[in-house]
C-alpha positions in Angstrom: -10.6 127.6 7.0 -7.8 126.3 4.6 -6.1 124.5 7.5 -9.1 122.2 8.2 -9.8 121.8 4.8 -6.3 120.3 4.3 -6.2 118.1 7.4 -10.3 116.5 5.7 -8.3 116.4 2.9 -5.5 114.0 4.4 -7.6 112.3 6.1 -9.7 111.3 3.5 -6.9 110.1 1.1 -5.6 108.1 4.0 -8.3 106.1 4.3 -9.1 105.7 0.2 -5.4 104.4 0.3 -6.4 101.8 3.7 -9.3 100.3 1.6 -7.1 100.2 -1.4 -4.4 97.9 0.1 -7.6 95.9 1.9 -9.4 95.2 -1.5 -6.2 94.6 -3.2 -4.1 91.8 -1.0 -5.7 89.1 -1.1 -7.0 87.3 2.1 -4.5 84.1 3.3 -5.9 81.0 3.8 -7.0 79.9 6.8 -5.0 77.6 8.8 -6.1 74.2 10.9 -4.8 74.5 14.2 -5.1 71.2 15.4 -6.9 71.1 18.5 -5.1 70.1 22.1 -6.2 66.7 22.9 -6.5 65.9 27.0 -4.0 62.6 27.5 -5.9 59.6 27.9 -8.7 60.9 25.8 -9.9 59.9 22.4 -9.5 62.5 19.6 -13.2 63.3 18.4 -13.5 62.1 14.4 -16.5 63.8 12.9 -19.4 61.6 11.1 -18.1 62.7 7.4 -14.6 62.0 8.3 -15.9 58.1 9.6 -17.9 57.8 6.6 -14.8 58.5 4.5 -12.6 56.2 6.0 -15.2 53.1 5.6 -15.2 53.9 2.3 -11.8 53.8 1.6 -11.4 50.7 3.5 -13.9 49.2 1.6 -12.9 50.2 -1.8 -8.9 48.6 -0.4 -11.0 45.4 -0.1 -12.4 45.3 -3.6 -9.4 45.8 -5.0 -7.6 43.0 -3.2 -6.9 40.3 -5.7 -8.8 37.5 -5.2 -6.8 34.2 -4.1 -6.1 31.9 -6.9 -8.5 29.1 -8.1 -6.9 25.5 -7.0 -6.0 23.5 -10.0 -8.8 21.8 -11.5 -7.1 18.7 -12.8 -6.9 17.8 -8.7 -10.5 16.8 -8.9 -10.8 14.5 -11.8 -11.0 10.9 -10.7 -7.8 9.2 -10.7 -7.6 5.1 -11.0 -4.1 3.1 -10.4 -3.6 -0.3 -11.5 0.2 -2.2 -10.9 1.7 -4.1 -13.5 4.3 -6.7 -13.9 6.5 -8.4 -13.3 9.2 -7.0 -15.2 12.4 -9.7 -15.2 15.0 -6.3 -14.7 15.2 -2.6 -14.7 16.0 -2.1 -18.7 12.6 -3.7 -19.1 11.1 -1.6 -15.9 12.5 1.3 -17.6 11.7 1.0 -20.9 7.8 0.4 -19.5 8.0 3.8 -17.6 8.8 5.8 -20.7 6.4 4.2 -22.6 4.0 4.6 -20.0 4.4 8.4 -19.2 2.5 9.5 -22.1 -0.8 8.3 -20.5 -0.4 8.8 -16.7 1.9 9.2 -14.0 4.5 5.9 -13.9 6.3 4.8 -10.3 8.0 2.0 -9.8 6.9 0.9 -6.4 7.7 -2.6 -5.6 10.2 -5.5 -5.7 9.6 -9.0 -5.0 12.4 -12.3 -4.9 10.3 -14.5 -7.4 11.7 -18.5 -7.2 10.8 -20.1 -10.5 11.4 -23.7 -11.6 14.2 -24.2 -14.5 13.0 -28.0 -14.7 13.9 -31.3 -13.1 17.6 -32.9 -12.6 17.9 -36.9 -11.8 21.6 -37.6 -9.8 22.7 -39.8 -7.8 24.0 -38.4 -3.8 27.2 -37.2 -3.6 30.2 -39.2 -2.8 32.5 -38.9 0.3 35.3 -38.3 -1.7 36.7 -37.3 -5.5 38.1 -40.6 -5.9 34.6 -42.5 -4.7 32.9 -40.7 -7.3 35.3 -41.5 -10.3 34.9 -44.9 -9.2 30.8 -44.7 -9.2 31.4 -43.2 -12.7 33.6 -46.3 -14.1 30.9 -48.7 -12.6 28.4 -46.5 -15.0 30.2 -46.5 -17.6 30.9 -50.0 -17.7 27.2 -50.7 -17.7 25.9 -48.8 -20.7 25.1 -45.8 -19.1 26.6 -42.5 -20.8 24.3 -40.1 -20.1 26.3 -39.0 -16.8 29.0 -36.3 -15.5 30.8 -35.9 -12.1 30.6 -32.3 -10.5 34.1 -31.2 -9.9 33.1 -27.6 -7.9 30.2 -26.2 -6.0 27.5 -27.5 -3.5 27.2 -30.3 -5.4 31.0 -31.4 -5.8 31.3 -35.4 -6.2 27.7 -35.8 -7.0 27.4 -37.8 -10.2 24.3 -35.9 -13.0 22.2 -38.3 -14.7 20.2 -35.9 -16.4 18.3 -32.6 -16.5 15.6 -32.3 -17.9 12.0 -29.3 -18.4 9.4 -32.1 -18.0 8.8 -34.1 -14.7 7.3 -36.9 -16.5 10.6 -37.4 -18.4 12.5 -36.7 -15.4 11.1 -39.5 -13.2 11.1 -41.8 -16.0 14.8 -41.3 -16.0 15.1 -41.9 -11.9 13.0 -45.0 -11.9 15.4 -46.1 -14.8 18.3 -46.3 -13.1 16.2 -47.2 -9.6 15.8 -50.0 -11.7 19.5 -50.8 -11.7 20.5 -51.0 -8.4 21.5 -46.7 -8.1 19.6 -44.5 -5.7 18.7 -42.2 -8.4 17.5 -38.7 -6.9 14.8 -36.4 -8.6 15.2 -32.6 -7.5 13.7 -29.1 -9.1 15.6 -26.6 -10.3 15.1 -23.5 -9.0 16.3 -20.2 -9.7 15.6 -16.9 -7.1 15.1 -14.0 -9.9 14.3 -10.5 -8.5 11.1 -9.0 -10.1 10.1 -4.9 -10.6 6.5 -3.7 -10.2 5.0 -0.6 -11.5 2.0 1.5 -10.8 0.0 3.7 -13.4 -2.1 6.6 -12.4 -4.5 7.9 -14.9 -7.8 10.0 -15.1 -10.5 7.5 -14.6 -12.0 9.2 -18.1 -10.3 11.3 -21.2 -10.9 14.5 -21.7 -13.4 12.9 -24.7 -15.4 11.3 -21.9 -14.1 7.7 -23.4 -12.6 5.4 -20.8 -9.0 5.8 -20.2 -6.4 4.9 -22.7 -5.5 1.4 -22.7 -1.7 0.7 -21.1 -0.9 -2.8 -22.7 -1.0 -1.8 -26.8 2.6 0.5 -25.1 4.0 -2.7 -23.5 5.6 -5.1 -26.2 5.6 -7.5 -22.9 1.8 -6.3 -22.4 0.1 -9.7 -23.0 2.5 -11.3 -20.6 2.2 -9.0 -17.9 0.0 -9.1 -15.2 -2.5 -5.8 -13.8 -3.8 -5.2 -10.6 -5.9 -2.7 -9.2 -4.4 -0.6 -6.6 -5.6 2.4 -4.3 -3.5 5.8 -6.0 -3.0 6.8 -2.3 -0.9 3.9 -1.6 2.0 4.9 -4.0 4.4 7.9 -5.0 4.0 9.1 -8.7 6.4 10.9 -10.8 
């Protein structure tokens, strides 16, 4: 009777001491096994898991920074007007600085400009040096002093009655010595002067709404100087 008793006993304790260990380990998390995908065929994404990834794209899109707002200034009317002529390029440059503070300054053209330096009266040139000493003694021995004999140049031998700024003087002068007996010669003098343009860009309007600032009070040349309207897309600015 004590023998079973015993074993009950044993058994008993064995099994207090099973549930024991049971209730006090705790229980290890369960692990994914990732399931074995067929080649060739799509893995299957659940309805939650889709949902999730739209959103997550979508909230990547919101937070993309936006592209950056083109300058404003692009879009405010612009108007060009070229000015000149300027006789060199201290004058030119001297225009530009002055000019900066109100637009955008480019010089963008050069012309050859021919302009008139008056009239001279002379007689054709002589064959030789000696011919025209002797045309010069003749003139001399007749009163007239107002005379010189070129010695150099494309003129050399011809004899200078005169230069003068204003035409009517000038052919008063060659009918003079017409008079005479000499085949007085009346020709312009010209000079070939190379001339500078600039072009201005400015906003057609201030920021006040006024017209644009007025470029000639800036020139000390400005009320000799010339202004043309020009199209802005025509030129290169600064």
């Amino acid at each position: 009777m004590s023998a079973r008793i015993l074993v009950v006993a044993l058994v008993v304790l064995n099994v207090a001491a099973a549930l024991w260990n049971w209730l006090a380990v705790p229980a290890s998390p369960a692990v994914s096994v990732p399931a074995v995908i067929e080649p060739g065929v799509p893995p299957l994404i659940l309805l939650a898991e889709q949902a999730a990834g739209t959103n997550l794209d979508a909230a990547e899109l919101v937070a993309a920074p936006e592209p950056p707002a083109e300058d404003g200034a692009a879009a405010v009317p612009q108007v060009c007007v070229e000015i000149g002529p300027f006789g060199n390029q201290s004058a030119l440059r001297e225009a530009e600085l002055a000019l900066a503070a109100i637009g955008s300054v480019q010089s963008v053209r050069e012309t050859v400009e021919r302009r008139s330096r008056g009239f001279w009266v002379h007689l054709p040139p002589a064959t030789s040096r000696d011919q025209a000493l002797t045309m010069a003694r003749r003139l001399a021995e007749e009163g007239v002093d107002d005379y010189y004999v070129v010695t150099a140049g494309d003129s050399e031998n011809t004899i200078s009655l005169g230069l003068f700024r204003d035409r009517a003087n000038a052919e008063r002068r060659r009918r003079e010595m017409v008079g005479r007996g000499y085949p007085a010669q009346l020709t312009d003098r010209v000079e070939e002067q190379v001339i500078h343009w600039l072009t201005l860009r400015q906003p057609a309007t201030a920021a006040d709404g006024t017209a644009a600032a007025d470029w000639r009070p800036r020139l000390a040349a400005g009320g000799d100087l010339a202004a043309e309207p020009v199209a802005c897309d025509e030129a290169r600015f600064q």
